[in-house]
C-alpha positions in Angstrom: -19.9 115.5 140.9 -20.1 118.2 143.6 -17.6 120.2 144.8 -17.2 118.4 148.1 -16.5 115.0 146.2 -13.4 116.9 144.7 -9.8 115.6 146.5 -7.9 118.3 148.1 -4.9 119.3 146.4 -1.7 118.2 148.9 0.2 121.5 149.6 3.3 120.5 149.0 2.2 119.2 145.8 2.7 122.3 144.0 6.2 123.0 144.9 7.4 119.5 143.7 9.1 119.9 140.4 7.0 118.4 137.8 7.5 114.0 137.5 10.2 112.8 135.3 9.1 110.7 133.0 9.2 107.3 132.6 12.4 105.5 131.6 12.7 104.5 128.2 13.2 101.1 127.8 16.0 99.7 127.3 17.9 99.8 123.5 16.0 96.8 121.7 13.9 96.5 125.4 11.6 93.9 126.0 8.4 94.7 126.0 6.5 95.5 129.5 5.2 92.6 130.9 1.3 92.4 131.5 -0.5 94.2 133.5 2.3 97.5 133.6 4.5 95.1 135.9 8.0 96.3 135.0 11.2 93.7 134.0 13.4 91.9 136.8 16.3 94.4 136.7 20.0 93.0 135.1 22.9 92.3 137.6 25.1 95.4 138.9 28.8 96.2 137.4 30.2 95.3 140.6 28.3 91.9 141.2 29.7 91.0 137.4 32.9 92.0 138.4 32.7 89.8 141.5 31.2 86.9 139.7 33.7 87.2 137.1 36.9 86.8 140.0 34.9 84.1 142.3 35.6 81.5 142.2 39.5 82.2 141.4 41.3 80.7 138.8 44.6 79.8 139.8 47.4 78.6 136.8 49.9 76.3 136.8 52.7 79.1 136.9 50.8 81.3 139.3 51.1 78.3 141.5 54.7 77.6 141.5 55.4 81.3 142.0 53.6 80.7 144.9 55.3 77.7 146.1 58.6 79.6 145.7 57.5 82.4 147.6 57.0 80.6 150.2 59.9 78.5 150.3 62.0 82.1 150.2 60.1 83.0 153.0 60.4 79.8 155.0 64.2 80.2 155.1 64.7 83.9 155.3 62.1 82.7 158.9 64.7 80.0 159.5 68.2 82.5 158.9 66.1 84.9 161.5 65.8 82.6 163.9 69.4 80.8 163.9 70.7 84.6 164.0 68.5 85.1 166.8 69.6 82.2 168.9 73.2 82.8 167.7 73.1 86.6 169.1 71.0 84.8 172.4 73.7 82.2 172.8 76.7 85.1 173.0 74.4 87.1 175.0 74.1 84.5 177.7 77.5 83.2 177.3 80.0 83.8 180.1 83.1 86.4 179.7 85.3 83.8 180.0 84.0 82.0 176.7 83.6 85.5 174.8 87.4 85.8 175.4 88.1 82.3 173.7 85.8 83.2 171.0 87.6 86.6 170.4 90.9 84.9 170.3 90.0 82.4 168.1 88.5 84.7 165.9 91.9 86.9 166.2 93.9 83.7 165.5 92.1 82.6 162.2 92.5 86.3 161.0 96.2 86.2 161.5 96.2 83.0 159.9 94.2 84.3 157.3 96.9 87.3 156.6 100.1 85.5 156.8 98.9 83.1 153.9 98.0 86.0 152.4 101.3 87.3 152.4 102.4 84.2 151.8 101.2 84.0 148.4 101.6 87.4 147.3 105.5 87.0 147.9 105.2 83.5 145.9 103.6 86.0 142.8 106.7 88.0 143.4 108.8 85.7 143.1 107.5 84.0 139.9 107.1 87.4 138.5 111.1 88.0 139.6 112.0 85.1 138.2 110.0 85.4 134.8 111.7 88.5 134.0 115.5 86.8 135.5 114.8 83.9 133.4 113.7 86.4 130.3 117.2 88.5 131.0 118.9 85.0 131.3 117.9 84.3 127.8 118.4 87.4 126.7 122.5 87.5 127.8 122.5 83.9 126.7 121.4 84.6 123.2 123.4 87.9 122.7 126.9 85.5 124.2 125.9 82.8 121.9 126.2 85.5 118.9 129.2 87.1 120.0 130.7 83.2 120.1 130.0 82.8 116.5 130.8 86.2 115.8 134.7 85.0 117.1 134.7 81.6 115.7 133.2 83.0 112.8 130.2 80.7 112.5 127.7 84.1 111.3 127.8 86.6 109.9 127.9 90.2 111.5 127.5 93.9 110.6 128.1 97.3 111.9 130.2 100.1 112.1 134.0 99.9 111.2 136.9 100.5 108.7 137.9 99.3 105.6 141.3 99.2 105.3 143.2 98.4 101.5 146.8 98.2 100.6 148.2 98.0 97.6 151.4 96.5 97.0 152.7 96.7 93.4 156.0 95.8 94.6 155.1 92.0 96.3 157.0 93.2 99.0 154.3 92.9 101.5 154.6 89.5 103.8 152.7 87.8 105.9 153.8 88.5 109.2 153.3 92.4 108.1 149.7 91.5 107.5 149.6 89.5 110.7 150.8 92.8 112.6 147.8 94.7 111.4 145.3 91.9 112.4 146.8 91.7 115.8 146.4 95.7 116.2 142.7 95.7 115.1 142.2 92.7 117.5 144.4 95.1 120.5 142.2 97.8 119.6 138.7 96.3 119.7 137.8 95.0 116.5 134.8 92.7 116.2 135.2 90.8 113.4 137.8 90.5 110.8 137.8 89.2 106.9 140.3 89.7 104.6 139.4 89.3 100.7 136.9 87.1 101.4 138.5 85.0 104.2 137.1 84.7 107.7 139.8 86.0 110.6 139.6 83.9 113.8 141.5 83.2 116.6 143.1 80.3 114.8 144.1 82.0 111.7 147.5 82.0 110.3 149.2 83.8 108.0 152.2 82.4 105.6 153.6 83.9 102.8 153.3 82.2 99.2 154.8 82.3 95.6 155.3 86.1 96.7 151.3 86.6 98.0 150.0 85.8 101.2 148.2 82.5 102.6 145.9 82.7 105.4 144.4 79.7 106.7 145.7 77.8 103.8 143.5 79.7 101.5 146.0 82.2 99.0 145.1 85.7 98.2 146.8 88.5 96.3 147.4 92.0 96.6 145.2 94.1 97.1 145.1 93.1 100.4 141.4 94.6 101.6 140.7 94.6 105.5 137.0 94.8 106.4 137.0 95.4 110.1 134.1 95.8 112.1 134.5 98.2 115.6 134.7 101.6 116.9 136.2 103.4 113.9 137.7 105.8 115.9 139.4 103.4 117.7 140.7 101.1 115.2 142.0 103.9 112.9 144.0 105.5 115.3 145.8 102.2 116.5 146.7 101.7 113.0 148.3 105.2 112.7 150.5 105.3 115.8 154.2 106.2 115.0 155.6 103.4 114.1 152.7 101.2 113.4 151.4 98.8 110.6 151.0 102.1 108.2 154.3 103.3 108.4 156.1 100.0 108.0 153.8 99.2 105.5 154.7 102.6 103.6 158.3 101.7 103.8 158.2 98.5 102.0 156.4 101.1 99.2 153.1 99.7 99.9 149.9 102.3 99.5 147.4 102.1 102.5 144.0 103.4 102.6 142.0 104.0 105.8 138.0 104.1 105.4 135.3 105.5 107.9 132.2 103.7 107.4 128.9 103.2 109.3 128.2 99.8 108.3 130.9 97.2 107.3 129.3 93.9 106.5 131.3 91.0 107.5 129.3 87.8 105.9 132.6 85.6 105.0 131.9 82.3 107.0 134.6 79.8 108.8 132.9 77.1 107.5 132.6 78.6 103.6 134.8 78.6 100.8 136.4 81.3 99.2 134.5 82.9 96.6 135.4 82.3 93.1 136.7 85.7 92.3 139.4 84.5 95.2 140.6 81.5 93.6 140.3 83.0 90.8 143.1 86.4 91.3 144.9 83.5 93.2 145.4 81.1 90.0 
């Protein structure tokens, strides 16, 4: 071949970078097909992608979602537009008919607040009265105990004096012990027993086989007061010139004044005397 049968070289052949090779085939590629004709190419990543979404699958809860969404959004429409031609209608109402409306609207909230007022004075009242009818029971309860406290129906404790005289002589009477009963009474006493015998109201006092009877029931010397009351305002009553100790003392009777911060009065109108009672009586 001569030298003029040789191509010429393309200039800007030389300043191409040298060919990349051929692609490798693919990992476990298919052979070429005949002939050096290369493979149909595979599908893009985004034509799977859109293959894989179209056509769309819609579920059974994505559907109802849906629905709901649109009924939500049907009626919030609907609210607009009645608060639309609400605001409308007072825009193109006449003054005359906004006055009305005001008033009406200043009439319902007046009715509004009274029977609110209303009812909160109702509460205070039940309140007031819970609490009267609490402070009713209350007084009722401590009168009831005070009642049987007199008529000697319970029993009762507290403060008071124990008062003892001893009469070796028998020349203590009745009317003597009736004396100091009546003083305790004058000066506040409470409740009054006397060797084991109730003091009421009704009691009586007789004199018996030279001992004393009260309420039918006989005791003996020592006679032994257990008074409940201020103690310094029962002592003093029984120590005033003149009083149950000194004409006591003058029949040559011994008597004993006691302090005490609890005096337990538990002798019952309706009881019998204990049998140590009848017993010193026999």
């Amino acid at each position: 071949m001569s030298d003029h049968d040789e191509q010429p070289v393309h200039r800007l052949r030389r300043e191409l970078p040298e060919e990349v090779p051929a692609a490798a085939p693919p990992v476990g590629g298919a052979p070429q097909e005949e002939g050096g004709a290369q493979p149909r190419p595979g599908l893009t990543g985004r034509q799977r992608l859109v293959k894989g979404l179209w056509p769309p699958r819609v579920t059974r809860a994505q559907l109802i979602v849906a629905l709901l969404l649109f009924g939500l959004g049907f009626g919030l429409a609907v609210q607009v537009a009645s608060n639309s031609d609400s605001d409308s209608a007072l825009r193109g109402a006449r003054q005359e008919d906004l006055v009305r409306i005001l008033d009406e609207l200043d009439d319902r909230t007046q009715r509004l607040e009274d029977e609110k007022q209303g009812l909160e004075k109702q509460r205070d009242e039940l309140e007031n009265s819970s609490d009267q009818a609490e402070e009713a029971r209350k007084q009722t309860l401590e009168k009831e105990r005070q009642l049987g406290i007199l008529a000697g129906t319970v029993a009762a404790q507290g403060p008071g004096i124990t008062v003892t005289v001893e009469d070796t002589k028998g020349a203590v009477e009745a009317d003597m012990l009736l004396d100091a009963v009546q003083e305790l009474r004058a000066a506040g006493a409470e409740a009054i027993q006397v060797n084991g015998v109730r003091v009421v109201a009704s009691t009586y006092l007789t004199d018996a086989d030279k001992s004393v009877s009260v309420d039918g029931n006989k005791i003996n010397a020592p006679y032994r007061f257990q008074v409940i009351g201020k103690p310094q305002d029962l002592e003093p009553a029984l120590n005033i010139p003149g009083g149950v100790v000194q004409t006591l003392e003058k029949e040559q009777a011994t008597v004993t004044v006691e302090r005490s911060s609890k005096i337990v009065v538990d002798a019952l109108r309706a009881t019998k005397r204990p049998d140590y009672a009848r017993s010193s009586s026999q």
